[in-house]
Each structure stands twice: as C-alpha cells, then as structure tokens.
C-alpha positions in Angstrom: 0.0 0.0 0.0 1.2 3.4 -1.1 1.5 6.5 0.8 -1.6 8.4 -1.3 -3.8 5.1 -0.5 -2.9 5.4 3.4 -3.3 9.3 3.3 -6.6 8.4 1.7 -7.9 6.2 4.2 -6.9 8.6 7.3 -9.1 11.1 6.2 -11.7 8.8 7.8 -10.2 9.8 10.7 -11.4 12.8 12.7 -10.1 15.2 15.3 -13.0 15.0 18.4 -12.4 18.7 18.6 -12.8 20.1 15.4 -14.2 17.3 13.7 -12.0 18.0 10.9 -10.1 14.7 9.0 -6.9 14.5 10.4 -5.0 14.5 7.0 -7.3 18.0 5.9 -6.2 19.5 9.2 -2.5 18.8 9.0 -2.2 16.8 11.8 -0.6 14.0 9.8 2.5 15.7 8.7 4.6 12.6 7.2 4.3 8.9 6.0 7.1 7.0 5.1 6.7 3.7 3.5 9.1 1.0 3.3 7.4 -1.9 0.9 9.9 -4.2 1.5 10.0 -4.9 4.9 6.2 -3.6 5.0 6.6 -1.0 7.2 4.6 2.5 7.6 5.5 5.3 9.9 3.3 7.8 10.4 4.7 11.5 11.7 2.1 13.2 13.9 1.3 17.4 14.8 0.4 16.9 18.0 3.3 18.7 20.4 3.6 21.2 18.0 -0.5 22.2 18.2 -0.5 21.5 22.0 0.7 24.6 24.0 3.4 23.8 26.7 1.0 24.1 29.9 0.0 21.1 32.0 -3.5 21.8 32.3 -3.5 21.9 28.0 -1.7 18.7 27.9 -3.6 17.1 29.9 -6.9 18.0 28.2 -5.2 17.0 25.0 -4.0 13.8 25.7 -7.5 12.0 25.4 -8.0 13.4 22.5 -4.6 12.5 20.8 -5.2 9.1 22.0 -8.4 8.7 20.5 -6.7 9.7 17.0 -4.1 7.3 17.5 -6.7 4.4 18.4 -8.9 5.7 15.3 -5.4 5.4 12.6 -4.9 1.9 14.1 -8.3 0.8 13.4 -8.3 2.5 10.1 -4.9 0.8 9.1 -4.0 -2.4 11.2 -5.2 -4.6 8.9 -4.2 -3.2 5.5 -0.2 -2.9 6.5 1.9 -4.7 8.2 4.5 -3.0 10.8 2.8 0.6 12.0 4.3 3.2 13.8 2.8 6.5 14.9 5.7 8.9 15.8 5.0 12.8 17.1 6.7 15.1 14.4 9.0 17.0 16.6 9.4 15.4 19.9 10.0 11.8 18.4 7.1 10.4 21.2 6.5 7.3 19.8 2.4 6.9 20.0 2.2 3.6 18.9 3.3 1.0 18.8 3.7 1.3 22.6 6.6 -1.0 23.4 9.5 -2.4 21.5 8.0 -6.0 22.0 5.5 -6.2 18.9 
C-alpha cells in the first residue's frame, strides 16, 4: 500500500475537537513507506499544536489518544508494521513498546 492510499484512508479519521479529518487538518505531517519490509510510519502534529501548559496537555491527551486508536483501526489490517511517531518530539504513540 502506497503513501496516497494510506493518506486516503486517514481522512476517515477525525479530530473530536474540530471534527476536521486529520489529513485536511494537517495533523498527519509525514508517511514514510518501506514496501519491502512492510513498514509504515506515520509522523504526527500533535506537540507542536499543544501549548506547553500542564492543564493543555492534559486536556489534549485523550484526545490524541483517540486519534491514534482511530489510525490503528483504520490501518491495522491493511499494513503490516505501523508506527505513529510525534513530528517534533519523536514520542512514539504507537506501537507502545518495543516487544511487537
């Protein structure tokens, strides 16, 4: 699967908060495809549209989270490896340990 077909299918995906596709929005901001080993990482917005105050953070974190969940659901079963990676701070958002 090709970067345009996954861009495609995230734009099922919406932000609770705007209610915006993620894709439209900018949130997704890079996908890197490796069809050899059947890899995808996806490079997220979120620290960069998340002011650096506690209180925001916290209030944003469910939010994030239920993007994330939604681009799993979205993708799990139409690639193979998947990772969701924040743009600029490198959080990895999933998958959440090195183990899978």
């Amino acid at each position: 699967m090709g970067r345009r077909e996954i861009l495609e299918l995230l734009k099922s995906v919406k932000n609770p908060f705007t209610d915006m596709d993620i894709v439209s929005e900018g949130l997704v901001t890079k996908v890197e495809v490796d069809e050899v080993e059947n890899k995808v990482r996806i490079y997220v917005a979120f620290a960069r549209h998340t002011p650096p105050h506690p209180f925001v953070m916290a209030v944003n974190w469910p939010l994030q989270a239920k993007i994330v969940r939604d681009m799993v659901k979205v993708l799990e079963d139409k690639v193979g490896y998947l990772e969701i990676l924040d743009d600029t701070t490198l959080q990895r958002y999933y998958p959440l340990n090195d183990e899978e």
